[in-house]
C-alpha positions in Angstrom: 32.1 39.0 -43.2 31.5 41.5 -40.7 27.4 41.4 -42.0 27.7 37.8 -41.7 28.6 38.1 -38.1 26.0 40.0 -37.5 23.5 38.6 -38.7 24.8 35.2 -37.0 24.6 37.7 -33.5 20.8 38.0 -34.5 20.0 34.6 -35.0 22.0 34.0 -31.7 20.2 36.3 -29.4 16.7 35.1 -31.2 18.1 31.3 -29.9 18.9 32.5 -26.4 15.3 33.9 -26.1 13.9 30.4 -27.4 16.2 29.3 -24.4 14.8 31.2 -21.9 11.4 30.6 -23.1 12.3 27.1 -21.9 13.3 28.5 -18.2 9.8 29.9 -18.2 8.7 27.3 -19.4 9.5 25.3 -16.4 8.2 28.2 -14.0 5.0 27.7 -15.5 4.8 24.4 -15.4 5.5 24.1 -11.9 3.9 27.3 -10.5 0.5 28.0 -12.8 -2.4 25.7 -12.3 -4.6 25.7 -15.4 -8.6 25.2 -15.9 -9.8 21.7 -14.7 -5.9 20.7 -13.6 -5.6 17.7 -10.5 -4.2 18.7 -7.7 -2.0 16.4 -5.3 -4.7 16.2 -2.1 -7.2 15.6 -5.3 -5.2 12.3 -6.4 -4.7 10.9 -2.8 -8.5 11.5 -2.9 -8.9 9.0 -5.5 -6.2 6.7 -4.6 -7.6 6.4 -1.0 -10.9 5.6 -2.2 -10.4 3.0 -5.4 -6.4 1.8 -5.3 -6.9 -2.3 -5.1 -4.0 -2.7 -2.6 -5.7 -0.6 -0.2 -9.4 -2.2 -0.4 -8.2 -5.7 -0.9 -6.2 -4.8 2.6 -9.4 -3.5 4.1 -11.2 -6.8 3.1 -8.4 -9.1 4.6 -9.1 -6.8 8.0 -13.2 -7.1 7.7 -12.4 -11.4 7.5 -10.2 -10.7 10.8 -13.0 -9.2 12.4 -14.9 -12.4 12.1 -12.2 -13.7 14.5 -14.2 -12.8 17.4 -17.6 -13.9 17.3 -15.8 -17.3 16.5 -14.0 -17.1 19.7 -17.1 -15.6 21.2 -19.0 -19.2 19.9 -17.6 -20.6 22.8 -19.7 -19.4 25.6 -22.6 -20.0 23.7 -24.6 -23.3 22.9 -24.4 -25.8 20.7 -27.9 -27.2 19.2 -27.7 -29.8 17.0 -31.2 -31.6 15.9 -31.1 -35.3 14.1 -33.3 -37.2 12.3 -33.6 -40.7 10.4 -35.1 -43.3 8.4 -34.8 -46.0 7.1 -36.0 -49.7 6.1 -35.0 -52.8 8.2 -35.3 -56.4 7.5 -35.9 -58.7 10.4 -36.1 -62.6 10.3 -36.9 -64.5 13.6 -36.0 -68.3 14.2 -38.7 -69.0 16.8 -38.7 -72.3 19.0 -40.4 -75.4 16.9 -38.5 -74.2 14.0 -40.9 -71.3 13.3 -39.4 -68.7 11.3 -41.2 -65.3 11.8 -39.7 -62.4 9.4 -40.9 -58.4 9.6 -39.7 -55.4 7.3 -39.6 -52.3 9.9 -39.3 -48.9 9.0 -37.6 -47.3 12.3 -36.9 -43.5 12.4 -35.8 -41.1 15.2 -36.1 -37.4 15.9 -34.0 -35.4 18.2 -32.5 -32.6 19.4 -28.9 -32.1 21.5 -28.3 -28.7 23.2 -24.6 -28.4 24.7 -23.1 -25.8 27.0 -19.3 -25.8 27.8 -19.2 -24.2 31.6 -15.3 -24.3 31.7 -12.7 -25.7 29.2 -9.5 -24.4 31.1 -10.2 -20.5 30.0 -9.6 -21.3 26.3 -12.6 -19.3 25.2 -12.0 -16.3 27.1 -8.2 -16.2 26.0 -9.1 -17.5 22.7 -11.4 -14.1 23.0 -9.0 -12.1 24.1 -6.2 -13.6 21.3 -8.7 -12.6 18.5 -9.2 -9.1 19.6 -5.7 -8.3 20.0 -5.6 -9.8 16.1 -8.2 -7.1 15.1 -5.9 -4.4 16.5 -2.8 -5.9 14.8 -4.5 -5.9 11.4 -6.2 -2.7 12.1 -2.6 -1.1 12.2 -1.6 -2.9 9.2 -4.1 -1.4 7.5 -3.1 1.8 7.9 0.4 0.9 7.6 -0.6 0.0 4.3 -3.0 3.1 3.5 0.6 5.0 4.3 2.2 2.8 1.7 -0.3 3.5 -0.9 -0.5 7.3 -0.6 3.1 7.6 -0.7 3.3 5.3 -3.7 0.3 8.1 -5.4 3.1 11.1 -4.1 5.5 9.3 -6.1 3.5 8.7 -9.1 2.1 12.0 -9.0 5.7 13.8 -8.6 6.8 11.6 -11.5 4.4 12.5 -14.0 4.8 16.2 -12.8 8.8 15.6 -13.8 8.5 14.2 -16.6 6.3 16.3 -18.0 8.1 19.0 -17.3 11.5 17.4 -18.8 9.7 16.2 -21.9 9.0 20.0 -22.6 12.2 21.2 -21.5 14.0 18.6 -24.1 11.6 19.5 -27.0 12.7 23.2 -26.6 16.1 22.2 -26.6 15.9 20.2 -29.5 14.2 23.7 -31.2 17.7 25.0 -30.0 19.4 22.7 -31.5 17.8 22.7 -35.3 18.3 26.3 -35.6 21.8 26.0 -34.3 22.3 23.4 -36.7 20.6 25.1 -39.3 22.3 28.2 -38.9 25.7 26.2 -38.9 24.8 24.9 -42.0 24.4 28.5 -43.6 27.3 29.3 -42.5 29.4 26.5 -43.7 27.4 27.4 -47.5 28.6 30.9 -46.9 32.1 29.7 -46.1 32.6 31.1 -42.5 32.9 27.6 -40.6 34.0 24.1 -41.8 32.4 20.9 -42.2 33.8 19.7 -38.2 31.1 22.6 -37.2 28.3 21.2 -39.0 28.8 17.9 -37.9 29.2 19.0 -34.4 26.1 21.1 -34.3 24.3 17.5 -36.2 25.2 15.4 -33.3 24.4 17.4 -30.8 21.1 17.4 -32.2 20.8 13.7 -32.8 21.7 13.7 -29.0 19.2 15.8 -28.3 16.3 13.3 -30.3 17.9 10.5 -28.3 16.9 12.5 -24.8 13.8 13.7 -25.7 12.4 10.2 -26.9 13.9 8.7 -23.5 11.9 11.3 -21.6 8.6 10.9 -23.6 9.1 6.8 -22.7 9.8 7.5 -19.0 6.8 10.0 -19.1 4.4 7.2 -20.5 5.8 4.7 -18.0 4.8 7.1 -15.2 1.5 7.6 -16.3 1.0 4.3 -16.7 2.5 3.7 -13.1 0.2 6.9 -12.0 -3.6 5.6 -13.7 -1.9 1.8 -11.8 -1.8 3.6 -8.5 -4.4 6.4 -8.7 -7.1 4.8 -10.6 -7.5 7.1 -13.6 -4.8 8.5 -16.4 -3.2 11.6 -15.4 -4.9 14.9 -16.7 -3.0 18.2 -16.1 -1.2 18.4 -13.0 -0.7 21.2 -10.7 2.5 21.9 -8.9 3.0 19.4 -5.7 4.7 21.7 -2.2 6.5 19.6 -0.1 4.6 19.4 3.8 7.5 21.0 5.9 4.7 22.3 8.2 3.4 18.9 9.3 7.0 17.4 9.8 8.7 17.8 13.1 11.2 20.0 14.1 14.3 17.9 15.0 15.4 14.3 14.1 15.0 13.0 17.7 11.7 14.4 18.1 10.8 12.7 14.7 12.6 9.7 16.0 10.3 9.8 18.9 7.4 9.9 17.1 8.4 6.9 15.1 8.6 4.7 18.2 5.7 6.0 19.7 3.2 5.8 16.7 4.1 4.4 13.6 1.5 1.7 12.9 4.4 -1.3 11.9 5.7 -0.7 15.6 2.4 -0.8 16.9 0.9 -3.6 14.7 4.3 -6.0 15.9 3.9 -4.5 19.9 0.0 -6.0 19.3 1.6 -9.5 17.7 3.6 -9.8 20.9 0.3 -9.8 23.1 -1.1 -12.0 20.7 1.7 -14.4 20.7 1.9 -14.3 24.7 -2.1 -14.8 25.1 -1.6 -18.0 22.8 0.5 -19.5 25.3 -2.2 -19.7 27.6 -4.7 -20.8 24.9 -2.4 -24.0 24.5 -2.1 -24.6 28.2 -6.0 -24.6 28.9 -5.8 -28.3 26.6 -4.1 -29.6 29.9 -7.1 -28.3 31.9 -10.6 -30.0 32.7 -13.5 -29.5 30.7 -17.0 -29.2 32.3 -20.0 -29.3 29.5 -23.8 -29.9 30.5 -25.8 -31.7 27.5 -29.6 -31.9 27.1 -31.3 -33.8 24.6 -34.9 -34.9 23.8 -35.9 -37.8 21.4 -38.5 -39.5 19.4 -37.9 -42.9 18.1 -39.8 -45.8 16.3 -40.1 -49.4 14.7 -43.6 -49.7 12.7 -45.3 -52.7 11.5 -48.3 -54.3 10.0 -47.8 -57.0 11.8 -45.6 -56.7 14.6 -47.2 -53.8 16.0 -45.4 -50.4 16.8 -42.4 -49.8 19.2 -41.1 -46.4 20.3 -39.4 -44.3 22.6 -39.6 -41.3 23.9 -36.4 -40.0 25.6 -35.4 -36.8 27.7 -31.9 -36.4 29.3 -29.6 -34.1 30.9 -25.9 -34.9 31.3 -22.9 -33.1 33.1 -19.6 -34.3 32.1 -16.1 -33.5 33.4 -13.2 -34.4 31.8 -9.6 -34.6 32.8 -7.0 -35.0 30.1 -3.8 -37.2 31.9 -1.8 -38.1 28.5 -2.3 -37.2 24.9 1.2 -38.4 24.0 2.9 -34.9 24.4 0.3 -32.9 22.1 -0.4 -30.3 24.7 2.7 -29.8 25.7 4.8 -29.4 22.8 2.1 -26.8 21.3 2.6 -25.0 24.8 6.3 -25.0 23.9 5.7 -23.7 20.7 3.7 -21.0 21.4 6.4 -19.9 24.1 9.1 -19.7 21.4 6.6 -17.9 19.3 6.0 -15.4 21.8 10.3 -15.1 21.9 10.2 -14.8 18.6 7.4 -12.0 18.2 9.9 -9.7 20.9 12.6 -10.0 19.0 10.6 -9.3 15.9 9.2 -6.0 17.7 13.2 -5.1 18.5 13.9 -5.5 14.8 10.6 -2.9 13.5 11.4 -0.6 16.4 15.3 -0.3 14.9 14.0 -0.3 10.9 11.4 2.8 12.0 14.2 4.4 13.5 17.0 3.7 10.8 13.8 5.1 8.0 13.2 8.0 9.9 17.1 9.2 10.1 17.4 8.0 6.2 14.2 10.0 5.3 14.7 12.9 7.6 18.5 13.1 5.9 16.7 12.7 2.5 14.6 15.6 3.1 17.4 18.2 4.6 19.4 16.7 1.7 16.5 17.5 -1.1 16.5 21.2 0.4 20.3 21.7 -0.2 19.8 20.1 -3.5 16.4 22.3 -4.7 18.8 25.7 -4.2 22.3 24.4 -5.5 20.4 23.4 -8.9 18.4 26.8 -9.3 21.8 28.8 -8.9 23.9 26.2 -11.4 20.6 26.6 -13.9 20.8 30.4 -13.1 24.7 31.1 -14.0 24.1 28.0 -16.9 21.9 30.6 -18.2 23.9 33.0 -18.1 26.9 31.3 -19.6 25.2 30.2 -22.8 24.0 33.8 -23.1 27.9 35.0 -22.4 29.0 32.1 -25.4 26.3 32.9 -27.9 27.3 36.8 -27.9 31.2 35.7 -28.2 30.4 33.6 -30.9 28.9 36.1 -32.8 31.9 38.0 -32.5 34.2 35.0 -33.8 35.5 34.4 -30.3 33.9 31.1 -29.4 33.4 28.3 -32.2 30.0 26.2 -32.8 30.6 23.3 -30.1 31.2 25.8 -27.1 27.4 27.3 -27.9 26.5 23.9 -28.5 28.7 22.4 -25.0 26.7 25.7 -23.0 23.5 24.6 -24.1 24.0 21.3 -22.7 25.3 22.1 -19.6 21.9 23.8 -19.3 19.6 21.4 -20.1 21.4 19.2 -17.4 21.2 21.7 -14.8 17.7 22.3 -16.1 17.3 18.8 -15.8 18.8 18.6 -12.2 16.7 21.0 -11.2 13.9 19.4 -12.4 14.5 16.2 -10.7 15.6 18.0 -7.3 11.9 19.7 -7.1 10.6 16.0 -7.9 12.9 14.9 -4.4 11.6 17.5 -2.4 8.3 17.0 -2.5 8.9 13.1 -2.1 11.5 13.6 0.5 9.0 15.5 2.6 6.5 13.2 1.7 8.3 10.0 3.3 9.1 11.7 6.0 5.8 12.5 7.4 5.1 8.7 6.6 8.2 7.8 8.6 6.9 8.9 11.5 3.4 7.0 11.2 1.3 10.2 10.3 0.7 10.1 6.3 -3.1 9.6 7.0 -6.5 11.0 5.5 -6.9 12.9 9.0 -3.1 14.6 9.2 -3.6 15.6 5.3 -6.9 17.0 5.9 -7.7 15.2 2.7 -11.5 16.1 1.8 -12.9 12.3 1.7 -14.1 10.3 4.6 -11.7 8.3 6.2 -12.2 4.5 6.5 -13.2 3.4 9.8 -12.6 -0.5 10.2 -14.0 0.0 14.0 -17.4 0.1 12.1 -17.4 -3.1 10.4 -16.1 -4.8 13.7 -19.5 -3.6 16.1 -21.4 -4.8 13.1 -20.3 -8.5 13.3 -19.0 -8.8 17.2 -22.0 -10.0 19.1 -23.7 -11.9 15.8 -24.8 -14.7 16.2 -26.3 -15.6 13.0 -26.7 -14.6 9.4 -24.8 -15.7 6.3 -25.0 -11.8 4.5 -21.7 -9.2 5.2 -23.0 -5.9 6.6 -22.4 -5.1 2.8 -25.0 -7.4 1.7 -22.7 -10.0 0.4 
């Protein structure tokens, strides 16, 4: 018996090695970076540049650009040219009952050139409306890009995790064969009883169970991670949270918040939107002063009847008063007021959800912290406690399911730990895009950032041309 034991004690301490081989394991995983692994800043690289989200976002903000040099049409002429043709029958009764009939073939050439000189300031508001548009979308894009590289953290942290747990529960599912292995040699050999053996077999089913759950979550997250980043993931490199780029208080991050996070900014730009529209409505109770020029050709030909045209030149100035249009103008004046009401109290709203994100996120993050250290020190004394069982089962003090209950109170903790690292970085992470800065510039990411200024100059003062700036 007393061989037995010993033997057992070997077997033992060879299984508390294959469970620390797990523990380093992990430190591997999340400290080494191996030959031709991603990095984080390399993934935001490529979500940046191909995520759908973000480009289809960028295309709704080049359409809004086009905005202006459609309110910009109004200063500018109008020139319209006509022509037309045609057949026309013509049967004279003549006196003495003499019927005279013709077939003419009229047409008519022209061209009509009109400038608007005032139409109540609805152009230059209209203007003015349209570029306050292109600075609302502008900060929805990048309220957007925010949104998008936060989702690629997440996706990136996920895979990271799971990878990691997928290779912790395969180790621990080595544990628990040879546990149940050696169980089962001992029940041959007559030193435990058949309530062992079926302990140490369930245990192990268990750990089958958890192991096929993490390998599913692990393939969801890639497939969430190739969704977001563009490409399948390769082999990842350990992701640090961004504690330097964060501020140093709550208010201060607070502060920030309200001063530049791009939803505050984009709703403060809908507000001056929403107030400049008042005054386009109002302008349709104002008089409108256009100048029209127009030249044309025109003619009746005949065989018979000879040829009869005109040749016509004319300048017009025209001023028009509206008095009634049965309350149009008015109740659109009404409605842009309550618009305008509306877009405040929608700025009030954003300004209160920045700040209730930033205290949830900046809670999240001191909270991850607290979390990262309690779960290394439960992982460290888990450790230390299946090592403590396994020797005192060898010595016929403990019994099968209290090896078997300390290896999975480390797995959890292992576990725990695992998914506390995963917070951390993603804590940090939401943080930074609380306040408004999780950007291409703030990151120092190595690609060029995305200027939608550019696209605007290209398009402002066109004034013809079907193609994009793209070539579209």
């Amino acid at each position: 018996m007393v061989e037995r034991a010993a033997r057992f004690g070997d077997v033992k301490r060879r299984v508390l090695l294959s469970g620390s081989c797990v523990g380093a394991l992990v430190c591997t995983l999340l400290l080494a970076a191996p030959a031709r692994a991603e990095n984080l800043p390399q993934a935001l690289v490529k979500a940046y540049q191909t995520n759908p989200q973000l480009n289809a976002e960028r295309a709704r903000q080049r359409a809004t650009d086009e905005n202006v040099p459609q309110a910009l049409a109004g200063y500018r002429p109008q020139i319209a040219a006509s022509l037309s043709a045609g057949l026309q029958a013509v049967r004279d009764q003549l006196p003495g009952n003499v019927i005279q009939t013709a077939t003419l073939k009229p047409w008519q050439i022209g061209l009509t050139v009109t400038q608007t000189l005032f139409n109540g300031f609805k152009t230059a508001n209209s203007v003015r409306v349209a570029e306050l548009q292109v600075q609302s979308g502008r900060e929805a894009l990048r309220n957007v890009g925010q949104g998008v590289l936060l989702d690629a953290v997440t996706a990136y942290t996920n895979v990271l995790a799971n990878q990691t747990l997928v290779e912790a529960q395969r180790a621990n599912v080595a544990f628990l064969r040879e546990t149940q292995a050696i169980t089962q040699r001992r029940l041959n050999a007559g030193d435990v009883t058949p309530t062992d053996t079926a302990q140490a077999e369930a245990r192990l089913n268990r750990g089958l169970a958890d192991l096929n759950a993490a390998e599913v979550n692990l393939a969801v997250s890639q497939a969430t991670y190739a969704q977001v980043i563009g490409n399948p993931p390769a082999q990842l490199r350990p992701a640090e949270p961004i504690d330097r780029l964060l501020p140093r208080s709550r208010e201060e991050a607070i502060a920030f918040a309200l001063r530049e996070h791009p939803a505050v900014l984009a709703a403060g730009f809908d507000v001056d939107v929403a107030s400049t529209s008042i005054r386009v409505a109002e302008s349709s109770l104002l008089p409108n002063v256009t100048v029209q020029g127009s030249v044309s050709k025109s003619r009746d030909t005949d065989t018979t009847l000879g040829t009869f045209g005109t040749d016509q030149a004319s300048v017009i100035g025209q001023v028009t008063q509206p008095i009634y249009d049965g309350g149009t103008a008015a109740s659109q004046t009404r409605q842009a007021k309550e618009v305008a009401a509306q877009s405040r109290l929608v700025l009030d709203q954003v300004r209160n959800q920045a700040k209730t994100a930033v205290v949830s996120a900046w809670v999240a993050s001191e909270g991850a912290k607290i979390a990262v250290s309690a779960s290394e020190s439960e992982m460290k004394a888990a450790e230390v406690a299946l090592a403590g069982v396994q020797k005192e089962a060898a010595g016929g003090q403990r019994t099968t399911v209290d090896v078997l209950n300390a290896q999975q109170d480390l797995i959890s903790a292992r576990a725990r730990l695992i998914g506390a690292q995963r917070d951390r970085v993603v804590a940090s992470y939401t943080l930074l895009s609380a306040i408004g800065r999780l950007d291409v510039k703030t990151l120092n990411l190595k690609t060029p950032d995305y200027l939608p200024e550019v696209h605007y100059h290209q398009v402002r003062d066109a004034w013809q041309g079907l193609r994009t700036p793209s070539g579209q």
